[in-house]
Backbone of each chain as nested JSON, in Angstrom:
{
  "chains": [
    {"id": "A", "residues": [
      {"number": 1, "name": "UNK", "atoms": {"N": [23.44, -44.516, 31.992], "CA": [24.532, -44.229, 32.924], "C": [25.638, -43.463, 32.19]}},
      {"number": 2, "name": "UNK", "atoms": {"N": [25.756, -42.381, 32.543], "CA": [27.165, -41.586, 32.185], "C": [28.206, -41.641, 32.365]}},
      {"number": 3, "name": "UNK", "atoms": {"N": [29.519, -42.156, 31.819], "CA": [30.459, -41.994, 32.872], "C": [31.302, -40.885, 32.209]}},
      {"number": 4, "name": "UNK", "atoms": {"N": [32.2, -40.1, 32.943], "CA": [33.068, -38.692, 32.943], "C": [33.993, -39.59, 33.306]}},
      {"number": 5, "name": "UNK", "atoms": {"N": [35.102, -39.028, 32.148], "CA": [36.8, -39.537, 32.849], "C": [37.343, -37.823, 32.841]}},
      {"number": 6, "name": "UNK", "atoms": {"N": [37.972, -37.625, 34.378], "CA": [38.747, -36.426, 34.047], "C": [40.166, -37.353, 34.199]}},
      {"number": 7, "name": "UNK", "atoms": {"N": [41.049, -36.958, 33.42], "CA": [42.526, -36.887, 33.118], "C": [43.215, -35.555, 33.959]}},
      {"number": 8, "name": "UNK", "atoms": {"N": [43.885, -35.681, 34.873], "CA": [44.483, -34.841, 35.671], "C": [46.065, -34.829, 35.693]}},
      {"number": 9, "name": "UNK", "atoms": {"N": [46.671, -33.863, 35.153], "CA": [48.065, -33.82, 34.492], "C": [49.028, -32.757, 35.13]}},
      {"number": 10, "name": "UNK", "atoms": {"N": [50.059, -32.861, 35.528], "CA": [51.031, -31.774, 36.441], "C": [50.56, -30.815, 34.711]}},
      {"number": 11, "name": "UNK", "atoms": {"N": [51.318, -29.808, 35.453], "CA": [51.417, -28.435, 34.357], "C": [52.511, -28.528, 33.513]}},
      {"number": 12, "name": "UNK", "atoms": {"N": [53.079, -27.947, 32.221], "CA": [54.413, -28.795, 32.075], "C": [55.264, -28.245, 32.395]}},
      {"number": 13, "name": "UNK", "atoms": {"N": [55.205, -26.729, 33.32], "CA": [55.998, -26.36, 33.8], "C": [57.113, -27.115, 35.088]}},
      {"number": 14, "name": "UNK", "atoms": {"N": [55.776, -28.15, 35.366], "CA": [56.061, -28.938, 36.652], "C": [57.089, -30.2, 36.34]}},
      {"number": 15, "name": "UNK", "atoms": {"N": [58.481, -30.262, 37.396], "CA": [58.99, -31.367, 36.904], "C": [58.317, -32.432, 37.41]}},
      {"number": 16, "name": "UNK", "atoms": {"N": [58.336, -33.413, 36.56], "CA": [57.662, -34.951, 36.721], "C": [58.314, -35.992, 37.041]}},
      {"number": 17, "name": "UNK", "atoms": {"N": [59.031, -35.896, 38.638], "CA": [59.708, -36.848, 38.72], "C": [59.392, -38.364, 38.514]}},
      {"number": 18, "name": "UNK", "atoms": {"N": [58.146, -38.623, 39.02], "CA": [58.038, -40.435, 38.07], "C": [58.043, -40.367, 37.069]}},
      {"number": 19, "name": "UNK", "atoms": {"N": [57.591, -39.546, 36.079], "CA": [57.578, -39.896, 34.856], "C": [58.821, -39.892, 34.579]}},
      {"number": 20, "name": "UNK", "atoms": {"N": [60.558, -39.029, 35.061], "CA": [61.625, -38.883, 34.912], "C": [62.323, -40.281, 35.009]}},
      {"number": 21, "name": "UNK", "atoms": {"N": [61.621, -41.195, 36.085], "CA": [61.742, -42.157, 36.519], "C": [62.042, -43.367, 36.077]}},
      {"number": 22, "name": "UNK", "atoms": {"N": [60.343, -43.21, 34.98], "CA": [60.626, -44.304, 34.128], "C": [61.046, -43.954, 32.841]}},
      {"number": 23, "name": "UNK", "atoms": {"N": [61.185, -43.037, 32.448], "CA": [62.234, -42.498, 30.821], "C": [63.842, -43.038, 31.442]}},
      {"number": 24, "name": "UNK", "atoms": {"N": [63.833, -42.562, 32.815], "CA": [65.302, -43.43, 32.564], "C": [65.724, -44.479, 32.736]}},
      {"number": 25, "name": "UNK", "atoms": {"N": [64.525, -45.493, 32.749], "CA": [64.521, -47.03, 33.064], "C": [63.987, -47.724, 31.282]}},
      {"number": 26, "name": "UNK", "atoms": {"N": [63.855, -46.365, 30.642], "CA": [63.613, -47.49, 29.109], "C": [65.02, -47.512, 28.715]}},
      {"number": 27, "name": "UNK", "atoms": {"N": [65.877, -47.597, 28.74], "CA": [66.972, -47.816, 28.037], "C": [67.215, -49.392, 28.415]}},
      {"number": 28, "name": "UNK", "atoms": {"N": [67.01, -49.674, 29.407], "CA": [67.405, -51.445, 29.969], "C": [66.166, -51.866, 29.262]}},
      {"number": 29, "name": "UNK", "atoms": {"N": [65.049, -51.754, 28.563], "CA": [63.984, -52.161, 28.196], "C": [64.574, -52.304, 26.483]}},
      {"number": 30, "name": "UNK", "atoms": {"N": [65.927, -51.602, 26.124], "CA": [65.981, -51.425, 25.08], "C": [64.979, -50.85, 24.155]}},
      {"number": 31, "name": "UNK", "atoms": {"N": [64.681, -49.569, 24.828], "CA": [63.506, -48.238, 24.214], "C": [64.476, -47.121, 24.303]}},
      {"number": 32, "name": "UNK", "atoms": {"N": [64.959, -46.849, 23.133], "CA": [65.843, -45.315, 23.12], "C": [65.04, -43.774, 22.547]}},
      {"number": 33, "name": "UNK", "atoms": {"N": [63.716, -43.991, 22.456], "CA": [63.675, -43.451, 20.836], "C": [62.561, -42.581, 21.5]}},
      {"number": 34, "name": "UNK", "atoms": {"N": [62.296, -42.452, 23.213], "CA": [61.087, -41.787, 23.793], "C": [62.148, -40.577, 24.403]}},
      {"number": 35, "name": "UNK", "atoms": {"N": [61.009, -39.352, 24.095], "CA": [61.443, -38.005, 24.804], "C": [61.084, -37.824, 25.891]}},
      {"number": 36, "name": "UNK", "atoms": {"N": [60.205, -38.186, 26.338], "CA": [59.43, -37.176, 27.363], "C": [58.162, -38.755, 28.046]}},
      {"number": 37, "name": "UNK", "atoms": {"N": [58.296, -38.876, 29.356], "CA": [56.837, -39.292, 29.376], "C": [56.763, -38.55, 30.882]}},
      {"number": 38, "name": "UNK", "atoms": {"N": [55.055, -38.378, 30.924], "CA": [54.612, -37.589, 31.689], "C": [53.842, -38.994, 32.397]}},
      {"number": 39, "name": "UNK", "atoms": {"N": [53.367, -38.429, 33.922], "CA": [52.712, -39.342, 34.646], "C": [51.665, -38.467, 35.421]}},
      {"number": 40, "name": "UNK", "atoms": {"N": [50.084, -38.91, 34.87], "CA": [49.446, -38.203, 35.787], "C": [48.093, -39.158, 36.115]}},
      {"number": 41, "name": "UNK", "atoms": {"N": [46.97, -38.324, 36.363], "CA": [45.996, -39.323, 36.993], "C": [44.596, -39.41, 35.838]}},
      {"number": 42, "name": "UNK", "atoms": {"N": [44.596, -40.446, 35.966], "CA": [42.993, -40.661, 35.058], "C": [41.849, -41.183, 36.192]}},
      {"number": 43, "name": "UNK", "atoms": {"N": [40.942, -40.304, 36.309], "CA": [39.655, -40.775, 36.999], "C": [38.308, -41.042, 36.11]}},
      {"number": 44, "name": "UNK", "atoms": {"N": [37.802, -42.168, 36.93], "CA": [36.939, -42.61, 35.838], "C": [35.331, -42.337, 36.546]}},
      {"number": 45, "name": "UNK", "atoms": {"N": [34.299, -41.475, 36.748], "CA": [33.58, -41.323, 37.585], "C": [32.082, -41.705, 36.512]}},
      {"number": 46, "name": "UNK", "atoms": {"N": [31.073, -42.578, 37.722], "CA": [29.968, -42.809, 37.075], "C": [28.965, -42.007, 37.569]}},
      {"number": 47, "name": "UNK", "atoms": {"N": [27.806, -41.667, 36.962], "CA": [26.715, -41.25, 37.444], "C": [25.606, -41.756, 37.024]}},
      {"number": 48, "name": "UNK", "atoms": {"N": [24.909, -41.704, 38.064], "CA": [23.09, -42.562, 38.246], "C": [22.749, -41.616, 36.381]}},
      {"number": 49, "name": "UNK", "atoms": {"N": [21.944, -42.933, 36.303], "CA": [21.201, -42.688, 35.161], "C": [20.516, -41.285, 34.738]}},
      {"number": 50, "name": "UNK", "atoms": {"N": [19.964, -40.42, 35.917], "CA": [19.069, -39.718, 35.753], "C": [19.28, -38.527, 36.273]}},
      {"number": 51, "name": "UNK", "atoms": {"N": [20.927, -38.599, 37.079], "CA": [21.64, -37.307, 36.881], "C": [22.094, -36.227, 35.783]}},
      {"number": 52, "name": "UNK", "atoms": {"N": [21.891, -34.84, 35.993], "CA": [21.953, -33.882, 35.066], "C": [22.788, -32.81, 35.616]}},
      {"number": 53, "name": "UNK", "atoms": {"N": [23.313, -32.2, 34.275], "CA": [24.596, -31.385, 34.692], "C": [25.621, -32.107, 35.112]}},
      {"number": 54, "name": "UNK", "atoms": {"N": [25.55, -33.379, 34.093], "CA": [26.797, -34.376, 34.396], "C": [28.219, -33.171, 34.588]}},
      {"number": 55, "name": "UNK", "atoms": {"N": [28.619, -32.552, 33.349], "CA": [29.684, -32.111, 32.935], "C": [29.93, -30.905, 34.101]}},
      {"number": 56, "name": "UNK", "atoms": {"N": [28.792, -30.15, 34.385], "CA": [29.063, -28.968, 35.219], "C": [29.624, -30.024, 36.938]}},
      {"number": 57, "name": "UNK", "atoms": {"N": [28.851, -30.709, 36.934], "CA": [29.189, -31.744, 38.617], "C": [30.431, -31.893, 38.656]}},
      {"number": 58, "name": "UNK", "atoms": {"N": [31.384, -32.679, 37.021], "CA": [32.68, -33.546, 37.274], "C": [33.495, -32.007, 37.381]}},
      {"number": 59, "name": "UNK", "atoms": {"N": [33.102, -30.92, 36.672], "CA": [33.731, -29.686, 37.063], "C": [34.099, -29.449, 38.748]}},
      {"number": 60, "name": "UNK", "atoms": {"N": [33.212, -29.363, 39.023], "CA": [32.977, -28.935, 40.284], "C": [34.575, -30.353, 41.126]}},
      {"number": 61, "name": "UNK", "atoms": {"N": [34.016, -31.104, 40.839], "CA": [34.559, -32.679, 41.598], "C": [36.183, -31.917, 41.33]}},
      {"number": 62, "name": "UNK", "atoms": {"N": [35.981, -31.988, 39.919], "CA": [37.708, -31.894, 39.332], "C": [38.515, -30.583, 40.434]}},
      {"number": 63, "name": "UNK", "atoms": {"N": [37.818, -29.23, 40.278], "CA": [38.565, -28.289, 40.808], "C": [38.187, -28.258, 42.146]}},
      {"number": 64, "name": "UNK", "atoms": {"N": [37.24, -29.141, 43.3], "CA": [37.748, -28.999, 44.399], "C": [38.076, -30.163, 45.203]}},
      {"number": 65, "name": "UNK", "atoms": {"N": [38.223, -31.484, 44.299], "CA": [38.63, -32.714, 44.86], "C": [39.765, -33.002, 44.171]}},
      {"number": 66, "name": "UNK", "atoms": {"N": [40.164, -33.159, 43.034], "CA": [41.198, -34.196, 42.231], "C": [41.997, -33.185, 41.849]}},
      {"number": 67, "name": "UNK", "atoms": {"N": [41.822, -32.131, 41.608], "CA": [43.554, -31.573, 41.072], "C": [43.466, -30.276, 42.138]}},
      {"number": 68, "name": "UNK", "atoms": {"N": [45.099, -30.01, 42.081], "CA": [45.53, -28.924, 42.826], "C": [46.059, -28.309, 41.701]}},
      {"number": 69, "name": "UNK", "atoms": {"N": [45.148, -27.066, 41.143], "CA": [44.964, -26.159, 40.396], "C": [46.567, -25.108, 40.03]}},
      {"number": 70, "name": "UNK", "atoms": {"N": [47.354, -25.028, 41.344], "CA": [48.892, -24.658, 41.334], "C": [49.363, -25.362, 40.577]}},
      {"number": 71, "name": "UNK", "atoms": {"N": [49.321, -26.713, 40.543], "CA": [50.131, -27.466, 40.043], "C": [49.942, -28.441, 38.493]}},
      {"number": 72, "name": "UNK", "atoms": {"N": [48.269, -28.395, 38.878], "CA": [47.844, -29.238, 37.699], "C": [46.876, -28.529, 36.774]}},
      {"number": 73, "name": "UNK", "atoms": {"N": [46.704, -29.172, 35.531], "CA": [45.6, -29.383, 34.318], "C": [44.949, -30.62, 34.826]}},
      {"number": 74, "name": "UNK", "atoms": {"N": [43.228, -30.076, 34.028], "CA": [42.825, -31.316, 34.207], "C": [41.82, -31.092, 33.213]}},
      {"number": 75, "name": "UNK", "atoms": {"N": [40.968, -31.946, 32.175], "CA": [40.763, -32.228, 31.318], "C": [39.238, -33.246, 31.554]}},
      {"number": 76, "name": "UNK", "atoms": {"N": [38.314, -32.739, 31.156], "CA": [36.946, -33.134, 31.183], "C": [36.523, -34.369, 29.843]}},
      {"number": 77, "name": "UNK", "atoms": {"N": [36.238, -35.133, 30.159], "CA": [35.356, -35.811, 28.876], "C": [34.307, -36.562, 28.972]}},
      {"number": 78, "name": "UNK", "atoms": {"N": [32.711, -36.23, 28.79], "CA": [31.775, -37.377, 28.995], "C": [31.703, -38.159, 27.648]}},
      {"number": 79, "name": "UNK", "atoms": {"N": [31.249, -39.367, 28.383], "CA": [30.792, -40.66, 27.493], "C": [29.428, -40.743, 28.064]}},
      {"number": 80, "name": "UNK", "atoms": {"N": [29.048, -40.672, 27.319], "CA": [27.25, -40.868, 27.349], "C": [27.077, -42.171, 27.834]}},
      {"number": 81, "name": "UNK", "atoms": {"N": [27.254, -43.383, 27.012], "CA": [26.987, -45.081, 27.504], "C": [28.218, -45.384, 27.927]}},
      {"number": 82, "name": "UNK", "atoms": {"N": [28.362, -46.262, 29.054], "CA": [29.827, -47.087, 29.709], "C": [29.897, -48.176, 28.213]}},
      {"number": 83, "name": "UNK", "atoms": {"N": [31.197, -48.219, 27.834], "CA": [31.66, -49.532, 26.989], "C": [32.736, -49.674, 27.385]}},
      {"number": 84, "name": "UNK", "atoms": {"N": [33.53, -50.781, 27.232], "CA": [33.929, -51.504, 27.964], "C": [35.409, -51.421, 27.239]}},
      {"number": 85, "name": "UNK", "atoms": {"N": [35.666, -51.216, 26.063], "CA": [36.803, -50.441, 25.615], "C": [37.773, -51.887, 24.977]}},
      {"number": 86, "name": "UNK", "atoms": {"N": [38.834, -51.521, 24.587], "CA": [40.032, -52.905, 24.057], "C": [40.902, -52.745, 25.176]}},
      {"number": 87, "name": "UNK", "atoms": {"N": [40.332, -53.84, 25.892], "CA": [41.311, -53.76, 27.748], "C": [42.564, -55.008, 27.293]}},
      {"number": 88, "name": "UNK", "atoms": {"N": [43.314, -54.733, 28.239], "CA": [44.223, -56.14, 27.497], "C": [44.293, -56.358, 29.036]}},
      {"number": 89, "name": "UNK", "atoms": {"N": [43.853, -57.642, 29.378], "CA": [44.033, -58.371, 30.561], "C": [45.399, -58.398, 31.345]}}
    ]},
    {"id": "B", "residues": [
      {"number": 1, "name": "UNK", "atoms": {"N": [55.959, -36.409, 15.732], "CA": [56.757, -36.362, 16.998], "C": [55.021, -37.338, 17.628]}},
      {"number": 2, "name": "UNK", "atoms": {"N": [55.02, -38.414, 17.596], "CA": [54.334, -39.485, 18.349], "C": [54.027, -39.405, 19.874]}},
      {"number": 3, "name": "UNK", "atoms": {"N": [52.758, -38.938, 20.01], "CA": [52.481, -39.35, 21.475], "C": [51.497, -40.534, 21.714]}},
      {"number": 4, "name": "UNK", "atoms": {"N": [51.952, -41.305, 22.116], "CA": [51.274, -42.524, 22.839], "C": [50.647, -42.155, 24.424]}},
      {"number": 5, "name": "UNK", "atoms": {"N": [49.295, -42.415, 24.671], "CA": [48.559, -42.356, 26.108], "C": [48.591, -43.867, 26.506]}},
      {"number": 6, "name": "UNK", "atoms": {"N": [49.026, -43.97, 27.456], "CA": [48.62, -45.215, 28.306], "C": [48.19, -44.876, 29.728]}},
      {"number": 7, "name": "UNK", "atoms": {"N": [46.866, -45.764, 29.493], "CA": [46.114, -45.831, 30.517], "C": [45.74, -46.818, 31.445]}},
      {"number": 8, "name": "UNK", "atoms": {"N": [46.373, -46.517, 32.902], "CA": [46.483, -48.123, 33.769], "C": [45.278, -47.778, 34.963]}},
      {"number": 9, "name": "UNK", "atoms": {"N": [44.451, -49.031, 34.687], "CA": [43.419, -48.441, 35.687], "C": [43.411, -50.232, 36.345]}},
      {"number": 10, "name": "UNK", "atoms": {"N": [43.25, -50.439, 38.135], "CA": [42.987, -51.081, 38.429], "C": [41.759, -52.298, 37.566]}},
      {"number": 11, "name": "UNK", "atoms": {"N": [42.071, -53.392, 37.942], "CA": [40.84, -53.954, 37.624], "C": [39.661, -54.11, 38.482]}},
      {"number": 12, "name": "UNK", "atoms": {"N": [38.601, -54.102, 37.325], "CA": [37.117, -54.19, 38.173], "C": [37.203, -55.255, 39.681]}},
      {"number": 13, "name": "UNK", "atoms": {"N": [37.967, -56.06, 39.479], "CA": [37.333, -56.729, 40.679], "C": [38.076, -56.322, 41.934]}},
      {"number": 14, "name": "UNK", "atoms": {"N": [39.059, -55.486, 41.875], "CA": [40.001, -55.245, 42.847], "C": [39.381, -53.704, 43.248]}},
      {"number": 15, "name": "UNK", "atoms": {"N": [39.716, -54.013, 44.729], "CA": [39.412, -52.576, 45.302], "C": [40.137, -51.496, 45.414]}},
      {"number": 16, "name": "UNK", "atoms": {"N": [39.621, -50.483, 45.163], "CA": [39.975, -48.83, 44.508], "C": [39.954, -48.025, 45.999]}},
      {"number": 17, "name": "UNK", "atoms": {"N": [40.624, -47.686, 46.916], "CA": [40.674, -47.235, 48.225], "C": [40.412, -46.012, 47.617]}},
      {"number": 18, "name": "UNK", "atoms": {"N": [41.055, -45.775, 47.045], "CA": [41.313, -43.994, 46.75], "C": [40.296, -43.71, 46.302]}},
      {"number": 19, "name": "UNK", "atoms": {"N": [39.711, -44.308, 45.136], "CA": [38.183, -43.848, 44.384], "C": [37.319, -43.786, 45.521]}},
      {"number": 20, "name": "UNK", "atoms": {"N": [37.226, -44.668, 46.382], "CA": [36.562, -45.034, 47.44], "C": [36.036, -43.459, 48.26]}},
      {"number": 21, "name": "UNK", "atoms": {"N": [37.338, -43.342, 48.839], "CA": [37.54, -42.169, 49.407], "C": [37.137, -40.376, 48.657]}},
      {"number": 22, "name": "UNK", "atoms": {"N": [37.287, -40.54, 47.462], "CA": [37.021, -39.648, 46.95], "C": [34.989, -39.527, 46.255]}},
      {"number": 23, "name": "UNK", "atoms": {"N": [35.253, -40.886, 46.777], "CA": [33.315, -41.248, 45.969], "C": [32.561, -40.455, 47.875]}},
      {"number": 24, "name": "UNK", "atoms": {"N": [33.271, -41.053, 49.098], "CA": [32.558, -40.511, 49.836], "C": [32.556, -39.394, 50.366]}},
      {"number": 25, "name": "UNK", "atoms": {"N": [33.597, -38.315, 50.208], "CA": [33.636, -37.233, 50.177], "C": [32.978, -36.422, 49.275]}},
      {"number": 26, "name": "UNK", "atoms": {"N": [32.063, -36.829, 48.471], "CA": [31.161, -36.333, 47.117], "C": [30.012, -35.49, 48.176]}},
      {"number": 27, "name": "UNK", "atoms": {"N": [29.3, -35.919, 48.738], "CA": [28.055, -35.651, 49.239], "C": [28.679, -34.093, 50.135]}},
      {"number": 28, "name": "UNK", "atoms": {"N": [29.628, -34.079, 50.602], "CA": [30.183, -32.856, 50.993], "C": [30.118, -31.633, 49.728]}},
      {"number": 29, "name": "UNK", "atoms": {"N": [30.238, -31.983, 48.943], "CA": [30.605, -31.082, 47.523], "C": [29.105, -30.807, 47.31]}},
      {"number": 30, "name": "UNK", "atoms": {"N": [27.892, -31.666, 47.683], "CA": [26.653, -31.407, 47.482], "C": [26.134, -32.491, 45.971]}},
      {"number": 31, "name": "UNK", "atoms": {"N": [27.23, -33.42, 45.508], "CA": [27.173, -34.175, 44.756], "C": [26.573, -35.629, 45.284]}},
      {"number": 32, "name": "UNK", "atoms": {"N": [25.459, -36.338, 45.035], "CA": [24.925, -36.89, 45.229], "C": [24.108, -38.468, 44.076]}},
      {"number": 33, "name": "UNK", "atoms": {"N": [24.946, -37.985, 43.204], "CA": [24.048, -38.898, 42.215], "C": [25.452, -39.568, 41.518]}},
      {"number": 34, "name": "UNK", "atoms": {"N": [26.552, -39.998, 41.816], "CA": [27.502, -40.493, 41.766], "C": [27.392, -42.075, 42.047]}},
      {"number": 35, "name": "UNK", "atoms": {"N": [27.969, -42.901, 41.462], "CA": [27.674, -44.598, 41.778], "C": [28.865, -45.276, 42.15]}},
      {"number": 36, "name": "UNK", "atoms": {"N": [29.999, -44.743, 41.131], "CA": [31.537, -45.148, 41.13], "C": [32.592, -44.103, 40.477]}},
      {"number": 37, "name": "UNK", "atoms": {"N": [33.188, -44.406, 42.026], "CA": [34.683, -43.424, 41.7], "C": [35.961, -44.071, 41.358]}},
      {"number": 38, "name": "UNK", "atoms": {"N": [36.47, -44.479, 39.856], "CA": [37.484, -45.447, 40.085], "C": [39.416, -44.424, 39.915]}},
      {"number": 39, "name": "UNK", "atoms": {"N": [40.098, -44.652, 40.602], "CA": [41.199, -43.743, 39.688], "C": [42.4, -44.296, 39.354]}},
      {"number": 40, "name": "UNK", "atoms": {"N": [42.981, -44.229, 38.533], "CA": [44.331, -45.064, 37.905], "C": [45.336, -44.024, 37.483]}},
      {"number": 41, "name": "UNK", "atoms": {"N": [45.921, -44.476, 36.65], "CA": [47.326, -43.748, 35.897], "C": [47.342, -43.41, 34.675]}},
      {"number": 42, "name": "UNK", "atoms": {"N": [47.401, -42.109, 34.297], "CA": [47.552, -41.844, 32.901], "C": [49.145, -41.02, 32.507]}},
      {"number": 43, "name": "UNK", "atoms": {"N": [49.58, -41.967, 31.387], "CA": [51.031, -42.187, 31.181], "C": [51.046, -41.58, 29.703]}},
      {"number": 44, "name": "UNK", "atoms": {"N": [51.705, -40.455, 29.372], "CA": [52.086, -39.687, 28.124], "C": [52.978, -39.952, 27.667]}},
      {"number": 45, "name": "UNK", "atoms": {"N": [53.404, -41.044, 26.974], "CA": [55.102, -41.029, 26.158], "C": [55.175, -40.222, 24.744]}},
      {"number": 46, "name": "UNK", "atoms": {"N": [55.606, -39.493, 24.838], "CA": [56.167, -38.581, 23.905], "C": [57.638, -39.399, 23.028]}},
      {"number": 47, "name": "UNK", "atoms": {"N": [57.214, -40.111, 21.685], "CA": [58.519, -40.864, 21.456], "C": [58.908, -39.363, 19.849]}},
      {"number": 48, "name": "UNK", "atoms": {"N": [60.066, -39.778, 19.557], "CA": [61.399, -39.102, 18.798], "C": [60.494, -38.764, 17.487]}},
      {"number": 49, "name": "UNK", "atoms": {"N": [60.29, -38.218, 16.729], "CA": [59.814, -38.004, 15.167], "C": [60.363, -39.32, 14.026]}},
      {"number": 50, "name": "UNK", "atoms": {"N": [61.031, -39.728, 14.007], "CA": [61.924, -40.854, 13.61], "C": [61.538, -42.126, 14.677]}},
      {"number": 51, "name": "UNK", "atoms": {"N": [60.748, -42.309, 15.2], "CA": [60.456, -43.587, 15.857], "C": [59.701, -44.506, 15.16]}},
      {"number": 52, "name": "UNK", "atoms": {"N": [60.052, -45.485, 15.141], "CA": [58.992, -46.728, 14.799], "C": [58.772, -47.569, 15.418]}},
      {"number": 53, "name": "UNK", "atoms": {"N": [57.085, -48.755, 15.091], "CA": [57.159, -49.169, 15.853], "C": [56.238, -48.794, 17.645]}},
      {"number": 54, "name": "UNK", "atoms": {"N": [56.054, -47.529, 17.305], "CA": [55.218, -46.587, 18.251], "C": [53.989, -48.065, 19.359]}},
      {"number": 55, "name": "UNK", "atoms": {"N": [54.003, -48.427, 18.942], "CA": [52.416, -49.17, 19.69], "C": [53.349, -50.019, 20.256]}},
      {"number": 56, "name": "UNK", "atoms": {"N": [53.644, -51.104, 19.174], "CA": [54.306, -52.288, 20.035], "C": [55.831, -51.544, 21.16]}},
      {"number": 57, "name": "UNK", "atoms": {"N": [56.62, -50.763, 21.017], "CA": [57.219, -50.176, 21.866], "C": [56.411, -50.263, 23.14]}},
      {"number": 58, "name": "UNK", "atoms": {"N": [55.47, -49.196, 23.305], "CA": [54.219, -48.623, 23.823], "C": [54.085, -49.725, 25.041]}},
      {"number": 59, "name": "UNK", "atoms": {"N": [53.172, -50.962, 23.88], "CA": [53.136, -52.167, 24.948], "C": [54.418, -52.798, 25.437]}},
      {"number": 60, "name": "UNK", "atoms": {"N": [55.462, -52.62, 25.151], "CA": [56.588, -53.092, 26.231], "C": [56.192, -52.926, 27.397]}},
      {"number": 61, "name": "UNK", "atoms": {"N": [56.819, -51.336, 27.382], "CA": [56.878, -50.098, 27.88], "C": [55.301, -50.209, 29.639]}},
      {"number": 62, "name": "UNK", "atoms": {"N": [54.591, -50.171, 28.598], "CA": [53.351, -50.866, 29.857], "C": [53.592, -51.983, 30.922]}},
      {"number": 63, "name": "UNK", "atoms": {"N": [53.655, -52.926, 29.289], "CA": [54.055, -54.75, 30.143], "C": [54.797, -54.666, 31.544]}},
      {"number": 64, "name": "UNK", "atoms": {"N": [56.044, -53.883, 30.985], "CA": [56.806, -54.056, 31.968], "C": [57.339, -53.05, 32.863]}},
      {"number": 65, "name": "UNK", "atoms": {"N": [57.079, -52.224, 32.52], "CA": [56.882, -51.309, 33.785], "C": [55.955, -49.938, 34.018]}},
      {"number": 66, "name": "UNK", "atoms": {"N": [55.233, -50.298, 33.5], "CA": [53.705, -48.761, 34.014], "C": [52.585, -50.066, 34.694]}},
      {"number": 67, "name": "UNK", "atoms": {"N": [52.235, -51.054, 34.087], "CA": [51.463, -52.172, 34.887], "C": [51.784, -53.174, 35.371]}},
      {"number": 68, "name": "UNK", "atoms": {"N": [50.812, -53.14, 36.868], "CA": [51.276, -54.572, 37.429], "C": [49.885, -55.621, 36.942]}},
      {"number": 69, "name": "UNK", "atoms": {"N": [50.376, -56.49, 36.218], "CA": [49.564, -57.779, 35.26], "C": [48.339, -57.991, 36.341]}},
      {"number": 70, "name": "UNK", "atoms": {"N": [48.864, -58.198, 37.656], "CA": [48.141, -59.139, 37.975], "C": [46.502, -58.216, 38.825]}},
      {"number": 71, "name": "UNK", "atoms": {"N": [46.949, -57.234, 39.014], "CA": [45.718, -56.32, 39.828], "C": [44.99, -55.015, 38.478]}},
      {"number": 72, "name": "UNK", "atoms": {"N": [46.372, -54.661, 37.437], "CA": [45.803, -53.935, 36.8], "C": [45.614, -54.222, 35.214]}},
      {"number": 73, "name": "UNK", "atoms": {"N": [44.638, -53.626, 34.331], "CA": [44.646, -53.34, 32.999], "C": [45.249, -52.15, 32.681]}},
      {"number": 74, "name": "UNK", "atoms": {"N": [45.605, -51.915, 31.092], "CA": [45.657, -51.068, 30.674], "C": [45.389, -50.679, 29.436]}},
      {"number": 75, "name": "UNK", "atoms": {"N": [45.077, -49.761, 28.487], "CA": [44.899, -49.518, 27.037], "C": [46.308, -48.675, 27.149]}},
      {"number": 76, "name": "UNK", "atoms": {"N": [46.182, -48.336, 25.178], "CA": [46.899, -47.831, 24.406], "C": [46.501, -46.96, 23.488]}},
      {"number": 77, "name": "UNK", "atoms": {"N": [46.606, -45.593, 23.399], "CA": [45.813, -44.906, 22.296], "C": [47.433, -43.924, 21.855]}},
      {"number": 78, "name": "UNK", "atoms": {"N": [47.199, -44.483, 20.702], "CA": [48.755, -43.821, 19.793], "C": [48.111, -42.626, 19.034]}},
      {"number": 79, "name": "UNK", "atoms": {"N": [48.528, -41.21, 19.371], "CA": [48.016, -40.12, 18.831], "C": [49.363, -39.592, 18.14]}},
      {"number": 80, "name": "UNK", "atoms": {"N": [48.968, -39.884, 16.472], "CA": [50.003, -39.393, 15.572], "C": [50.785, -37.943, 15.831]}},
      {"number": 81, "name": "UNK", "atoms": {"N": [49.662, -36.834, 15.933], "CA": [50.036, -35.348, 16.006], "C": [50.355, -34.973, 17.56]}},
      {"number": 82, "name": "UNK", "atoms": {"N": [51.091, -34.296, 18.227], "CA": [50.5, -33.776, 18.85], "C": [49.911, -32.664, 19.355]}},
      {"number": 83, "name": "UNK", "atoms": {"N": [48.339, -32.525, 19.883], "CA": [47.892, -32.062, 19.933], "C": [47.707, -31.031, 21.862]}},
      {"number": 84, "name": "UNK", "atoms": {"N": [46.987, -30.132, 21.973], "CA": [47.373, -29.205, 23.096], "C": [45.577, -29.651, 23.449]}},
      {"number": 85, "name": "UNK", "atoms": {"N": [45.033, -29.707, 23.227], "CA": [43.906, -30.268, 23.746], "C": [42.815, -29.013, 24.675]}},
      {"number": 86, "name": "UNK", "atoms": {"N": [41.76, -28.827, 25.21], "CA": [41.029, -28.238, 25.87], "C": [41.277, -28.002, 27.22]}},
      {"number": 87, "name": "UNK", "atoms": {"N": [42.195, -27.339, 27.719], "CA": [42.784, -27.489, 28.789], "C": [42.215, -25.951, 29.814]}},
      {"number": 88, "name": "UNK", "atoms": {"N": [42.342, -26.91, 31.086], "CA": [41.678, -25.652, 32.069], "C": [43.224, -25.701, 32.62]}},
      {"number": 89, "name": "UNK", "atoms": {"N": [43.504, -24.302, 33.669], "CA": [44.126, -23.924, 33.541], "C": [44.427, -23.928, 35.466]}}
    ]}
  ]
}
């Protein structure tokens, strides 16, 4: 089983108002020391075992389902086996 | 100049409307060999050159306001440099 995460990110031309959002809510967190945080989307997509042209498919998915190309980057990566990663509950 | 990724993705047992929606609109695209569409939040903090402390900040920063404990997980990947990455456009 394959799974593809695309990461889908405004452009940085684009202002980021949530991310503006919470940079100006770390100061009550007592966090002074961050420049910049950006807020965008991580998709995590699986495919059947015995699908091919994983990478060319999540292409396809990425530029005519999940990002609006005006506005966003988006960023391809397969993982060959699903693992399960250091999740913190 | 420290960039930290945090990544908030629902948990497995909770339902993903949006992935949902975007898993059944696949077969339109001519994509067919897809199993699971999950999608969450990917969070870029960009902290100061002079910061320390980078991770545990990081996990505040999550704890308490990029995740909600009780429906979502999240990781932490602290990337020393930063880097411009493979980006479509």
């Amino acid at each position: 089983m394959a799974r593809v995460v695309v990461d889908v990110m405004l452009k940085t031309e684009i202002l980021d108002p949530q991310g503006e959002a919470v940079l100006g809510a770390l100061p009550r967190l007592g966090v002074t020391d961050v420049s910049s945080v950006r807020i965008g989307r991580r998709v995590e997509i699986e495919f059947d075992e015995n699908a091919s042209n994983v990478e060319e498919q999540s292409r396809v998915i990425a530029d005519k389902l999940l990002a609006n190309p005006v506005i966003e980057n988006f960023t391809i990566a397969v993982e060959e086996s699903v693992e399960t990663g250091a999740e913190h509950a």
